[in-house]
N, C-alpha and C positions, 0 to 999 in steps of 0.2 A: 398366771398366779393372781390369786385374787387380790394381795396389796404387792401393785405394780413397784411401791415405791423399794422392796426389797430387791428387787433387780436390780432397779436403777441405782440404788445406795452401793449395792453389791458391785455393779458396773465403776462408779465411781473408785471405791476400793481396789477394784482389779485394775484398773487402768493407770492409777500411780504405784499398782504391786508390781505390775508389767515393765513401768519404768525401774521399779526397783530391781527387781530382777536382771531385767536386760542389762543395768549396769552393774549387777552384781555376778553375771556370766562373765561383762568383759571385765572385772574384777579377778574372776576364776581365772580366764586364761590369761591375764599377765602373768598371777602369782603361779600359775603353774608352768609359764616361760622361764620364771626364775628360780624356782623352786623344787618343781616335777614333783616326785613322789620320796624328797630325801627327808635325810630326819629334821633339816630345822622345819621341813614343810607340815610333816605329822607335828612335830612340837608345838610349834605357832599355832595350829587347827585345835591340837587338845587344849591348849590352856585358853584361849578365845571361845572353847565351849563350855568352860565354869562358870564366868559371868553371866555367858548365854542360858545356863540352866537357873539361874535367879531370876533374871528376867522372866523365864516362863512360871515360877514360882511363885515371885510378888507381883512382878508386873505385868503380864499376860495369862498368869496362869492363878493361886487360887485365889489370890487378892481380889483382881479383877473380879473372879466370877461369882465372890460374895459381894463385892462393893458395888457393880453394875445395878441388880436389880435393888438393893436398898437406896440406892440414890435414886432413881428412877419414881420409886417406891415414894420417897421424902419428897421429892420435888410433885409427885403427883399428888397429896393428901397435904403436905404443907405449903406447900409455895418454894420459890428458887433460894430465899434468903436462908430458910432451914438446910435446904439441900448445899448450899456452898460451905456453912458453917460446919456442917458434918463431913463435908470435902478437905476441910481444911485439917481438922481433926485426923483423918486418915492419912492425910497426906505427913502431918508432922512423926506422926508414931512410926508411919511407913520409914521414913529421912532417916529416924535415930536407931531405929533397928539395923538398917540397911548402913548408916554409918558402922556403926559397932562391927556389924559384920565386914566389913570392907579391911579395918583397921586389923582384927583377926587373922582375916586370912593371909594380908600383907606379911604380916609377922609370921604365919607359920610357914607360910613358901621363902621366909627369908632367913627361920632356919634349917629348914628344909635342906636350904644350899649348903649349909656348915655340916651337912653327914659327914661323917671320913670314908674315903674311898667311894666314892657316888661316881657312879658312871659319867659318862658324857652325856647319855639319853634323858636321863632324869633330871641332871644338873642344867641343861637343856630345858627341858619343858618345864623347871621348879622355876626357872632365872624369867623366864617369859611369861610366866604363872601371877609372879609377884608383880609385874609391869600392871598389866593388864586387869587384874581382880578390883582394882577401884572403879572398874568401869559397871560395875553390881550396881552401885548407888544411881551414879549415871541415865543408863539403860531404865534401870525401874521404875527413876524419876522419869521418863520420856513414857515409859509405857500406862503410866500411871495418869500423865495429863491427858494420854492417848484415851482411856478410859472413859475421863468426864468428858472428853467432846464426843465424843461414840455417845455415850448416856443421853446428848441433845441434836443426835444424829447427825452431825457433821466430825465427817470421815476423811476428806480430802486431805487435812493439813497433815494431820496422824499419820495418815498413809504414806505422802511428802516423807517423812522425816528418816525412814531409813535409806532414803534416797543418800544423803547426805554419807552416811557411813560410807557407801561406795564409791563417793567421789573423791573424798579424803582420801580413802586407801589404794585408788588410783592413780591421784597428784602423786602420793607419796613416791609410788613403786615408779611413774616414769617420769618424773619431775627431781625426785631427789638419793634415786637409788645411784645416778652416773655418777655424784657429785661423795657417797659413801665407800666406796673401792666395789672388788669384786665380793668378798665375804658374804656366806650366808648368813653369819652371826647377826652383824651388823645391820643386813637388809631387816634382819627379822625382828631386832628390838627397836629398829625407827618404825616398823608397820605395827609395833604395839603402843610404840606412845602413840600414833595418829590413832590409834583404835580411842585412848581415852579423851581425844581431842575431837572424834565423831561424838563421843557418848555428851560433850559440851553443847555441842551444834544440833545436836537433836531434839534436847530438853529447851533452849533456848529459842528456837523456828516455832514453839509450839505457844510461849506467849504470849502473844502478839493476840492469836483466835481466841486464847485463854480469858484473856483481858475484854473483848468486845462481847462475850457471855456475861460480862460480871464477875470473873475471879477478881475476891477482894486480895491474892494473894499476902496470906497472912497464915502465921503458924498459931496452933493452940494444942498448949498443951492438959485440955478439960478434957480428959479419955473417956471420964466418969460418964459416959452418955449409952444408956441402952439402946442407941442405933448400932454402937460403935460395937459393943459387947455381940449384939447380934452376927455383926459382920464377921467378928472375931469367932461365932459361934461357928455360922457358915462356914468359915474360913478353916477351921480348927483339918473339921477330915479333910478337906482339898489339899489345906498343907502337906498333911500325912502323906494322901497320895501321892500330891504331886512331887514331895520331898524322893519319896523312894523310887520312884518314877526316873527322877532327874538323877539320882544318884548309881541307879542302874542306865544310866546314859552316860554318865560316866565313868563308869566300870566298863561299859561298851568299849569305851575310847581308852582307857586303860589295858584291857584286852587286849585289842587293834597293836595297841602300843611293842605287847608283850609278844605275840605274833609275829610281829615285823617291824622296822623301820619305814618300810612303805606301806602298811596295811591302813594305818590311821587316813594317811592321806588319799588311798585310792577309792577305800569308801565316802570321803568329802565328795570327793569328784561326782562319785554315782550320785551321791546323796541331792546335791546341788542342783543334777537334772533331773531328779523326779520331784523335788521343792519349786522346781520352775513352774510347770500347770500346776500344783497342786498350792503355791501359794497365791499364783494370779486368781485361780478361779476357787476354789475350796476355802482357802482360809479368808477371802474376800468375802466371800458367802458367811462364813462362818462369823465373822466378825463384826457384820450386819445384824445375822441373827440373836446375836446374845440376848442386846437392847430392845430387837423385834420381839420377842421372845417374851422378855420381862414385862415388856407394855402389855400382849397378849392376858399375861398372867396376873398383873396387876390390877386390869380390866377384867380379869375373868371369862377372856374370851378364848373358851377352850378347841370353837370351833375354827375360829383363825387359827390357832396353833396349831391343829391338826392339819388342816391345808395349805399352812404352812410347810410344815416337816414332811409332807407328802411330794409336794411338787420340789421342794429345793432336794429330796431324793434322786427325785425324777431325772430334774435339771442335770446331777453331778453324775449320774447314771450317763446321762447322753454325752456330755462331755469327757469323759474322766477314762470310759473304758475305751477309746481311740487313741487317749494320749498312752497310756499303758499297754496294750497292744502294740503301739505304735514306736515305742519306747525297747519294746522287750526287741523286736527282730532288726530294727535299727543301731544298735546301741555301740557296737562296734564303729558304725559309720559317722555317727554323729560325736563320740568322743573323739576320733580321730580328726574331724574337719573342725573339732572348737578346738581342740587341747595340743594337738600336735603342730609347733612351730619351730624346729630345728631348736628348743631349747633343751632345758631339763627333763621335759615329758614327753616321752620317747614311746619307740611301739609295745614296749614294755609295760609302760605306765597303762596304756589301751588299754594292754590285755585284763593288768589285774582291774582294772574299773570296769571294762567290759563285763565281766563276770560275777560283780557288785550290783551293777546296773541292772541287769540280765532276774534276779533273786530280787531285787528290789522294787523294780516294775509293776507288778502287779497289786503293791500296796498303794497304788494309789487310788482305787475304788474304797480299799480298809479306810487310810488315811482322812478318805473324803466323807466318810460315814460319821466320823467322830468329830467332823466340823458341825454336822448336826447333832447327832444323838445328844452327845455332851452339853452345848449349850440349852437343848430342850430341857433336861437335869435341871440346870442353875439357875434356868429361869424361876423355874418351879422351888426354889431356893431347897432344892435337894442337895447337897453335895456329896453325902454321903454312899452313895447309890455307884457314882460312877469311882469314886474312890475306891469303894471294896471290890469292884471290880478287876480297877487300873492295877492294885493290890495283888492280885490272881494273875492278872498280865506278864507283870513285872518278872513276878517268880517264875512262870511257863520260860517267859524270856530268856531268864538266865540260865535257865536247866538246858532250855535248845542249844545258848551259844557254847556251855560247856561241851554238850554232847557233839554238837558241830565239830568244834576246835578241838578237841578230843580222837574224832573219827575221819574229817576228813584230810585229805592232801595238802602239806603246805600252804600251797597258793591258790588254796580253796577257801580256807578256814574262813577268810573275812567275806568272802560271799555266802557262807554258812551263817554269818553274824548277820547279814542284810532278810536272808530268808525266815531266822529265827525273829526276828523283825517283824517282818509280815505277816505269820503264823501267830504269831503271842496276840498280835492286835487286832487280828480277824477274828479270834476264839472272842478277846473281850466285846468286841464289838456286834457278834452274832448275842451275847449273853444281853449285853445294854438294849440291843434292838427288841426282844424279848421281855423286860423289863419294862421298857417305854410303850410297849403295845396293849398289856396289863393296865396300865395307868390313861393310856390317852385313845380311847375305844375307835374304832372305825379308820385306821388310818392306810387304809386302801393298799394292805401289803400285793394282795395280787395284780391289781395295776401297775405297782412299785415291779412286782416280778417279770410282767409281760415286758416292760422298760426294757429291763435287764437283757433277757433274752432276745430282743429285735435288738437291742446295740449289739450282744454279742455277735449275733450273726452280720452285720455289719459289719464290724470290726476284725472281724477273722477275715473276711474279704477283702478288706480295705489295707489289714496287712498286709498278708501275701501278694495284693500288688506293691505296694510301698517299697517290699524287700526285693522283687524279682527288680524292679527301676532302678535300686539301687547297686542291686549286683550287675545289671545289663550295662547301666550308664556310667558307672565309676571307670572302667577300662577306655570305655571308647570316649569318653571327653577326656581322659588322663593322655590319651595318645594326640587331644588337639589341644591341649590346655596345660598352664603350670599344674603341678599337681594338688595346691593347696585349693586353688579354685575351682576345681575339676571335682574335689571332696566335695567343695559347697556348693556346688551346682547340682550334683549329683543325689544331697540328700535334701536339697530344696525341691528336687525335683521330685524325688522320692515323697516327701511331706504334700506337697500341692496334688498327686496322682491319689496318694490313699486319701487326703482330707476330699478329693472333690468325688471320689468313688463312694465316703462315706456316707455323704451328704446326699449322694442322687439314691442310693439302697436308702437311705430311712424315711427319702421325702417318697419313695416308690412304697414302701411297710407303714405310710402314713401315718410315721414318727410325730405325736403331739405336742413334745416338746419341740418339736423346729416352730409351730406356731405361737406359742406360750412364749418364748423367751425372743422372740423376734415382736410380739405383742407387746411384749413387758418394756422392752427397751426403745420403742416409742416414744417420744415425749408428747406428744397429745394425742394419745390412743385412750 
């Protein structure tokens, strides 16, 4: 890649998303030792993805991606003193919207609870709803500081910070759940205060970096500033999108809900493992490129952008379809060896995530597309582009999971919601790739193609041994071995035969990115 330092930023990124994750699996499988797939588990999971849907709103989602490239923008034509002051400014408007809204929502899930006659389900997820919704202000704040140090390319501590989330809710579940009786009730509303007491620790770790850039940390409330107006302008259809977007994510989970008492929960599970690579590596990338992006575009330098979004295709091309391939014929075996430990998540629980997993898999090439495509948009301070798309997404989406839950079998339906998933966001994504090739001439889709096809052939390979290893070796070390370890030997082994089959087939198809990213991540190449 011709600027090295995106890998390395992006390496950086993945490397504290890696730890983030890893502790966010062994996060998964406590809460699904104690939890499984019953209703406080589904509960707890929907109303922790309200606040989550703000976050991606204001704080990672359109906020950021109007306010990235205009500070970027300001600091590169005015200097850092304009650029913090216009930081402060966003930051206060951001505070008191996101207050007001926090105080709202408290108040509506708290009368929510006073329906008459309100099931156990709802009364459930409305009681854990109201906990947890102050963590919107929280969350935004942390995502938002994440922001301005991305804008001066340092990633590490941002990255750091949802570390923390996972350690809290870890301490909590085996540190303080022996000392609360057996009740799910009870486990479930102390893992929601420690949610609002991660969303403290997260805004607060970030500081410290905040402070050695120059944050005069200081509020203003002078909105009157046509930077601000712009951002707000940016910002307007992002919201849009991203508004309807998040709230068809939560009709998702509302569905889920309405489906079953374990539907909610069994798609977390799946969800969680295909967020694994696709957070380490894809949104690490993605979160790199916003800023890369903006400089590009700030600078006018159309031809780094395009060999930009060329090679980081390439890159997620070679990684992304082994872990989905890899994902889709394992997926039985590897929910089994994380999630099954003589608790609440039993072979039952397997199955219906198995069949989540299984539909959901192969959106992680889609997934990966739209860590690019999108940011290339923002950069370009289009926002509206991928909005009216996301717009079209949305609605495919919803017509799929009706028609899904509509058509098929029970203890199908929520794997019908994971597919209509994948489908809605391949169609937008095939459309935006289309759109961005109009706009940004020459960006080497037939090399991007060839990619494509030497992984797959690859990766079809590389599965069907991974799977034959795993079916062969699961019986015969379960007969020398306990059987939880015998799982994990089994799909490690499974993992190490297809990744090393994968790697000698594309280093033999004189795969270019093994060069490139083994190049890039060099430190004095």
């Amino acid at each position: 890649m011709r600027d090295r330092k995106v890998i390395r930023s992006a390496g950086v990124v993945g490397s504290f998303t890696l730890l983030s994750r890893g502790l966010g699996m062994l996060r998964d499988v406590i809460f699904a030792y104690f939890f499984g797939t019953s209703l406080f588990a589904s509960a707890f999971l929907v109303a922790f993805k309200i606040p989550n849907l703000f976050r991606r709103l204001f704080g990672e989602g359109a906020l950021s991606a109007a306010f990235i490239p205009v500070l970027i923008e300001t600091r590169t034509k005015e200097g850092d003193q304009a650029a913090w002051d216009m930081a402060a400014k966003v930051v206060t408007m951001a505070a008191a919207v996101l207050t007001a809204i926090a105080l709202v929502g408290v108040l509506a899930f708290s009368i929510g609870l006073h329906i008459p006659n309100i099931s156990e389900k709802w009364l459930t997820n409305f009681g854990l709803s109201r906990v947890m919704f102050p963590y919107v202000l929280l969350i935004c704040m942390a995502s938002l500081s994440m922001a301005v140090l991305n804008s001066y390319k340092h990633f590490a501590t941002s990255a750091f910070a949802p570390c923390l989330l996972n350690l809290i809710l870890i301490a909590v579940m085996l540190c303080l759940f022996p000392f609360i009786g057996h009740e799910d009730s009870s486990r479930a509303y102390a893992l929601a205060w420690a949610v609002l007491l991660a969303g403290v620790a997260q805004v607060a770790i970030q500081l410290p970096t905040l402070k050695r850039f120059g944050c005069p940390f200081k509020f203003s409330s002078h909105w009157n500033d046509p930077r601000i107006r712009r951002i707000l302008y940016l910002m307007g259809p992002a919201a849009l999108g991203a508004g309807i977007t998040q709230i068809n994510v939560l009709l998702d989970g509302y569905l889920a809900v309405w489906i079953g008492d374990w539907a909610p929960a069994a798609l977390f599970y799946s969800e969680r493992l295909v967020y694994f690579p696709l957070g380490i590596i894809a949104t690490a990338l993605g979160t790199v490129l916003l800023p890369t992006f903006s400089t590009h575009a700030a600078e006018k330098n159309i031809d780094a952008m395009r060999d930009t979004i060329t090679h980081s295709l390439r890159h997620l091309i070679y990684i992304m379809t082994p872990a989905a391939l890899g994902l889709l014929v394992l997926a039985p075996f590897i929910l089994q060896a994380i999630f099954e430990w003589n608790g609440s998540f039993n072979a039952q629980s397997t199955l219906f995530s198995t069949r989540a997993l299984m539909c959901y898999a192969p959106g992680l090439l889609v997934f990966s597309a739209s860590k690019v495509f999108v940011p290339a948009f923002y950069a370009m301070q289009d926002t509206r582009t991928p909005v009216r798309i996301g717009i079209c997404t949305v609605l495919l989406n919803l017509v799929l999971n009706i028609t899904f839950i509509l058509t098929l079998p029970l203890y199908w339906k929520h794997a019908g919601m994971a597919l209509a998933t994948v489908l809605s966001e391949a169609a937008g994504m095939v459309v935006l790739g289309i759109i961005l090739a109009r706009r940004i001439k020459g960006l080497q889709w037939l090399e991007t193609a060839r990619s494509l096809v030497r992984c797959l052939v690859s990766a079809s390979a590389m599965a069907a041994a991974a799977w034959l290893t795993a079916w062969v070796a699961l019986p015969v070390l379960g007969n020398l071995l306990p059987s939880k370890i015998a799982q994990m030997l089994a799909v490690g082994l499974a993992i190490g035969v297809g990744a090393a089959l994968y790697f000698l087939l594309t280093l033999l198809l004189r795969a270019p990115e093994l060069h490139e990213i083994k190049s890039a991540l060099r430190r004095h190449s």
